[in-house]
MARVEX-220554 format. One line per 5 residues: their letters; for each residue y, z, x of C-alpha. Coordinates in pm, 1 decimal, always signed. Example, Ala and Ser with C-alpha at 12.3 -4.5 7.8 and 13.67 -1.06 7.14 Angstrom:
// residues 2
AS	-450.0,+780.0,+1230.0 ~ -106.0,+714.0,+1367.0
//
This chain:
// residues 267
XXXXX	-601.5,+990.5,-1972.4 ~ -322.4,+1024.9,-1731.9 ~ -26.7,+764.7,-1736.8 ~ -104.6,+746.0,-1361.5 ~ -385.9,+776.4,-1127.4
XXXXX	-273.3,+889.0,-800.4 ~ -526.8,+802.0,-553.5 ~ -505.5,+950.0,-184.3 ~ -721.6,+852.7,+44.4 ~ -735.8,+1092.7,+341.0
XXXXX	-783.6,+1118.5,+736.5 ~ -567.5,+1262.7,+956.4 ~ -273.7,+1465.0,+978.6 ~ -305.4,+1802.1,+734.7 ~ +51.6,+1912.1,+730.8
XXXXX	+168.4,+1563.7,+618.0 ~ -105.3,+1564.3,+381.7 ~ +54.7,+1856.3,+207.0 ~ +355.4,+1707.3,+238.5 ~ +267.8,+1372.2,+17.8
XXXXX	+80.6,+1619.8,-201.9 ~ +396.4,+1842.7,-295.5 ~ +581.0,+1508.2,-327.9 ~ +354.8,+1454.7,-627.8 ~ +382.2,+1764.4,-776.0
XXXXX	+770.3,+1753.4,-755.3 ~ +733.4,+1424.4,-969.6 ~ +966.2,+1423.2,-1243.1 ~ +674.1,+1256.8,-1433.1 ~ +398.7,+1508.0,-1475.5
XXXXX	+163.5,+1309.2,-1656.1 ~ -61.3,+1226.2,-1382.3 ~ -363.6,+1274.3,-1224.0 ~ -379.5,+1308.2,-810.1 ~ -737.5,+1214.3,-624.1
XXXXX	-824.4,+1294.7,-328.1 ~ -1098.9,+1150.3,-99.1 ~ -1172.0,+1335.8,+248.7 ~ -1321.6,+1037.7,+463.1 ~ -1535.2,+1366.1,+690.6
XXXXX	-1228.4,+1480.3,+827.9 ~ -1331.4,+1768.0,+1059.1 ~ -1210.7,+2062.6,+921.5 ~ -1211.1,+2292.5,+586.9 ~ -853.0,+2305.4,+606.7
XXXXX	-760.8,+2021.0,+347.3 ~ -1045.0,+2188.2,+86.5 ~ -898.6,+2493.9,+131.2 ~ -584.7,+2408.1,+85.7 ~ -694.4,+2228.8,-263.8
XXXXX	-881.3,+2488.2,-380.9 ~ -551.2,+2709.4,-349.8 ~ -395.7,+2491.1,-553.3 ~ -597.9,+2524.4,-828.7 ~ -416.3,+2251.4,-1061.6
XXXXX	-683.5,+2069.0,-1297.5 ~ -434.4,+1741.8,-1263.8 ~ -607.7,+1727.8,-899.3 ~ -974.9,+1607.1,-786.4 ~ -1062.2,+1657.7,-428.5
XXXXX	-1384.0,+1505.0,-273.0 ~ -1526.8,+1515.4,+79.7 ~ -1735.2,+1243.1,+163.7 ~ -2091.8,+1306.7,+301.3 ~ -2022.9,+1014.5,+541.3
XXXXX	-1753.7,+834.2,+687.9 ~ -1665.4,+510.6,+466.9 ~ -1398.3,+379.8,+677.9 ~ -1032.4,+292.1,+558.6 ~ -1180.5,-22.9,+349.2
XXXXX	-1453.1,+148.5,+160.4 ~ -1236.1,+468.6,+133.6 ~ -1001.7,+260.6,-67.0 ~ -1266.2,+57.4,-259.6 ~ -1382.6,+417.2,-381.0
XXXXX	-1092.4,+542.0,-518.6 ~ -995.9,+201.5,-696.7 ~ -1283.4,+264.7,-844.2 ~ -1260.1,+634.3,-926.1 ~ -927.7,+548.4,-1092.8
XXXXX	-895.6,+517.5,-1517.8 ~ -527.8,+564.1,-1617.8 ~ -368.3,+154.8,-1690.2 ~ -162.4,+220.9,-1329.6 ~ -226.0,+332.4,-999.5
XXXXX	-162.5,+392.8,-612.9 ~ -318.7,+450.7,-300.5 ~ -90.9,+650.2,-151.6 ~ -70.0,+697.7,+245.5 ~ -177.9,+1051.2,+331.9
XXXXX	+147.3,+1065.5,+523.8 ~ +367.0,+916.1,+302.6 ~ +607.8,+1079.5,+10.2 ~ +691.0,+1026.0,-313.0 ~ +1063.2,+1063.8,-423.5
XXXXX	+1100.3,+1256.0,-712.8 ~ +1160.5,+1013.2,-973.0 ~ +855.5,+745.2,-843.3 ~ +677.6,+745.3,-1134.1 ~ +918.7,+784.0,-1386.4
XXXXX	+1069.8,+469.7,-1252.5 ~ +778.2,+266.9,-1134.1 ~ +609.0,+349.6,-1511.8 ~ +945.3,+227.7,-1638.0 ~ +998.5,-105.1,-1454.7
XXXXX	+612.5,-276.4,-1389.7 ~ +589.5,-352.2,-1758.9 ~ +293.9,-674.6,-1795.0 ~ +319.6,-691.8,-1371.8 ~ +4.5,-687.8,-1194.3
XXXXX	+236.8,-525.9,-890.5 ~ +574.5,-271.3,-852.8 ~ +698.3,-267.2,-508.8 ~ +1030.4,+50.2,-528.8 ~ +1264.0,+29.4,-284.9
XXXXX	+1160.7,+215.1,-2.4 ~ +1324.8,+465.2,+283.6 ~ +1095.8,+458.7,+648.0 ~ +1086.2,+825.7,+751.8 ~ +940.1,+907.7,+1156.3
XXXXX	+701.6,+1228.1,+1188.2 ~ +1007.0,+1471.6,+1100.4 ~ +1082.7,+1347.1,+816.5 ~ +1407.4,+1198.4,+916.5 ~ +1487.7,+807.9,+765.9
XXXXX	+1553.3,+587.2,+1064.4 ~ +1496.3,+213.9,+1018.2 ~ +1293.9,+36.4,+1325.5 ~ +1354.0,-347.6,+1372.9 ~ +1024.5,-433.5,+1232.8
XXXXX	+1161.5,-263.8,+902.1 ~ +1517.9,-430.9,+928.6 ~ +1334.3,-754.5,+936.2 ~ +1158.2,-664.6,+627.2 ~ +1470.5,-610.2,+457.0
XXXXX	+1624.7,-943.1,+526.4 ~ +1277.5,-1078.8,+367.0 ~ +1308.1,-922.9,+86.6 ~ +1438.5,-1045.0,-272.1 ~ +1790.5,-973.3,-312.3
XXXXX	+1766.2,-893.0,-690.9 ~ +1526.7,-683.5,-867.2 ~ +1299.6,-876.0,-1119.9 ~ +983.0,-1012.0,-1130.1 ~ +852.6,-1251.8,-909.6
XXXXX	+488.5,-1479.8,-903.8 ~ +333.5,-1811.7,-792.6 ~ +361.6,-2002.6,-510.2 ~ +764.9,-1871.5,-375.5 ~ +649.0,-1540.9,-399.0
XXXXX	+304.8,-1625.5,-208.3 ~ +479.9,-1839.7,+73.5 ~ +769.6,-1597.8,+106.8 ~ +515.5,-1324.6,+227.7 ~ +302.2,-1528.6,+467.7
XXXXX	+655.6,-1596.9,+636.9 ~ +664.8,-1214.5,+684.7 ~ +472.0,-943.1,+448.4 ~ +752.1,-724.3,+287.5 ~ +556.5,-547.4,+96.4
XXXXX	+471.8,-156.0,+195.4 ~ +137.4,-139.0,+81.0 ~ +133.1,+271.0,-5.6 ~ +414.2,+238.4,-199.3 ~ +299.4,-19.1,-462.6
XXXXX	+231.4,+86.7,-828.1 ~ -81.5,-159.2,-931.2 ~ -209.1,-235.1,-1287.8 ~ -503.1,-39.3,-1250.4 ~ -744.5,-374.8,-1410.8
XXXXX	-634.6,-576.2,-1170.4 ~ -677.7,-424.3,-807.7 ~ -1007.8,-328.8,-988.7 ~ -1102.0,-703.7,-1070.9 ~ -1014.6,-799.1,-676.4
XXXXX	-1103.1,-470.2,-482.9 ~ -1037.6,-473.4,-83.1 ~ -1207.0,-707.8,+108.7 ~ -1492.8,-503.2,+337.5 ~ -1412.9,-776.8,+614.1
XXXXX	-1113.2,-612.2,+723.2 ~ -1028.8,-271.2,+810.0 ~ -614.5,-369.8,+864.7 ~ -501.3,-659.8,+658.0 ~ -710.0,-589.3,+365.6
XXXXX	-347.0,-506.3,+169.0 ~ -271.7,-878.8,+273.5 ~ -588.8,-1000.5,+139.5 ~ -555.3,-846.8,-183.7 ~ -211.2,-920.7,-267.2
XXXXX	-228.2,-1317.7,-171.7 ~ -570.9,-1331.7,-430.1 ~ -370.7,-1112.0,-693.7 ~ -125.8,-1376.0,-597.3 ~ -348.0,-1699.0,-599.2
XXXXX	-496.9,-1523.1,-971.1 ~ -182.6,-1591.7,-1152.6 ~ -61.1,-1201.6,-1066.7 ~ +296.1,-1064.9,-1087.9 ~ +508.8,-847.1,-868.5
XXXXX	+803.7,-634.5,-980.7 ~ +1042.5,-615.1,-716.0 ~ +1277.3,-245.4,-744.5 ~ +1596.5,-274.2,-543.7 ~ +1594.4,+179.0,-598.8
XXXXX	+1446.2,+377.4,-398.9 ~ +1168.6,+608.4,-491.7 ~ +960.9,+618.9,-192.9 ~ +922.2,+757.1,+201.3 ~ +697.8,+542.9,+443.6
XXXXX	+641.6,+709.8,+705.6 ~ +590.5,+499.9,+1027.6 ~ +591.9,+662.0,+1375.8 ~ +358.6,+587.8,+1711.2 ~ +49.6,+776.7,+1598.3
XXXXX	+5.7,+642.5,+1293.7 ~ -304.9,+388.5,+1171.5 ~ -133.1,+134.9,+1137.7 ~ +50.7,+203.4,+1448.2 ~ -233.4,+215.9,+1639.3
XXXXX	-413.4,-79.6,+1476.3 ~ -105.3,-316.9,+1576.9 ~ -112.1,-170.7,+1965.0 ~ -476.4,-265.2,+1997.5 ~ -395.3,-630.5,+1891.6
XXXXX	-653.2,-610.1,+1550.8 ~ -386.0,-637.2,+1321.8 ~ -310.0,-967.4,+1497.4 ~ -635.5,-1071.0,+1493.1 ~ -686.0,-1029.8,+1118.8
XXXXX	-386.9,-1153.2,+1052.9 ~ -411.9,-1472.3,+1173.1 ~ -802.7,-1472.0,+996.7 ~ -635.9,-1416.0,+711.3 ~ -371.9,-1651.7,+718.6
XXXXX	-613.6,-1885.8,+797.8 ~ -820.8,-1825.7,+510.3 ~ -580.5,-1847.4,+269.9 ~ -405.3,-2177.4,+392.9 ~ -711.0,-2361.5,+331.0
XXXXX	-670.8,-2215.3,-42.9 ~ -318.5,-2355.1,-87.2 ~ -409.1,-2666.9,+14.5 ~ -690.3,-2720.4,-216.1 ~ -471.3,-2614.5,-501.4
XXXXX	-133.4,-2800.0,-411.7 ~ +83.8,-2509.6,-264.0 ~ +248.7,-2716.5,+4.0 ~ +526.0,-2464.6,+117.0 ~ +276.2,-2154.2,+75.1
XXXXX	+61.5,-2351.4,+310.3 ~ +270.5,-2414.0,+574.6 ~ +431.0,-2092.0,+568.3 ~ +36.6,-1921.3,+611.5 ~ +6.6,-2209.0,+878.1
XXXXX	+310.8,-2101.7,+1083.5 ~ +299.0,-1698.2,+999.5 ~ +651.2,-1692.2,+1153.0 ~ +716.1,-1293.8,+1144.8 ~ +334.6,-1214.5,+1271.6
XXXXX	+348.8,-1462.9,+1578.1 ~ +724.0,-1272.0,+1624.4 ~ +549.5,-934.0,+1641.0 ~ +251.7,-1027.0,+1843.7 ~ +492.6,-1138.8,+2116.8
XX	+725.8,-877.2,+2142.5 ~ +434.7,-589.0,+2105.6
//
């Protein structure tokens, strides 16, 4: 059993795919173990390129049909048997020393969120205003964090980057991703994790490259107004659970969604 399960869920772009794949094997940590799920993407390219490879550390799978992002994700969750893991962005890149560190700091959390750099298609960091917001969001120490501050401070605006998190493997297997939403299911998942007694480890260092630029999934998603949509679904969904169970400020701060109204305005 590997220390980590990398799991890498893929559609789209085949020259960042290799990208976030030599990212992993550049990992100072080598005990891990990368797979790969090809949602029908249409082309032989990415087996190809796998079978080149040839490393036994790495699985790759094609799907016979198209699961969509949501049950590409619950798949891999699923696939995944070392204590931690991540779903990594196809697009996205580890920094060398991710898992060395992220292995390091998580310790009994359910959740390790590194510090992260935002990279555009070439590779070069840049920091849009959505991400600048994030930053002002987030902790200013390093440590762990839980319960109802840490669930109202994200429905005020989600810091989190999704790809980037290191999960206990037990627990994103006890929640899974909700099939109900094909954008906000990160959101979901956290806020039960959240709800469940969970943990997050926040890292002020840096270990990891989101990549965000106009063509991207998520990108696209938020143009079309469904990340909006779910958002405030989700919101909703989850205010009604902190008031049942007495989380006053967590409520209002899922009633208001400050930073998501923000965003659908200006987008």
């Amino acid at each position: 059993m590997a220390k980590v399960d990398i799991l890498l869920p893929f559609w789209g772009d085949v020259e960042l795919l290799k990208q976030a794949v030599e990212s992993v094997l550049a990992q100072t940590e080598q005990d891990w173990r990368l797979i790969v799920a090809d949602d029908c993407y249409p082309s032989d390219e990415p087996a190809s390129y796998f079978k080149k490879l040839d490393d036994k550390r790495i699985k790759y799978i094609r799907h016979k049909a198209n699961l969509g992002v949501t049950g590409n994700f619950n798949f891999l969750t699923y696939k995944a048997s070392a204590p931690h893991c991540i779903l990594l962005g196809c697009d996205d890149k580890l920094l060398p020393h991710y898992i060395e560190r992220a292995i390091q700091k998580i310790g009994d959390a359910d959740m390790y969120q590194p510090g992260v750099e935002v990279i555009n298609e070439r590779g070069i960091t840049y920091l849009p205003v959505g991400d600048r917001v994030k930053r002002l969001l987030q902790p200013r120490k390093a440590g762990i964090y839980q319960g109802e501050k840490l669930a109202a401070s994200l429905c005020h605006g989600n810091w989190l980057y999704f790809p980037s998190i290191l999960w206990k493997t037990s627990t994103i297997q006890k929640y899974g991703f909700n099939q109900n939403y094909s954008v906000t299911q990160d959101v979901y998942l956290e806020l039960s994790i959240i709800i469940g007694k969970g943990s997050l480890y926040f890292d002020n260092t840096r270990s990891f490259q989101y990549r965000r630029f106009a063509n991207s999934v998520s990108s696209v998603e938020k143009s079309s107004g469904k990340r909006f949509k779910e958002e405030a679904q989700v919101y909703d969904h989850f205010n009604k659970i902190f008031v049942s169970i007495g989380w006053k400020k967590a409520a209002r701060a899922s009633r208001l969604r400050l930073t998501s109204r923000a965003n659908k305005l200006i987008s």
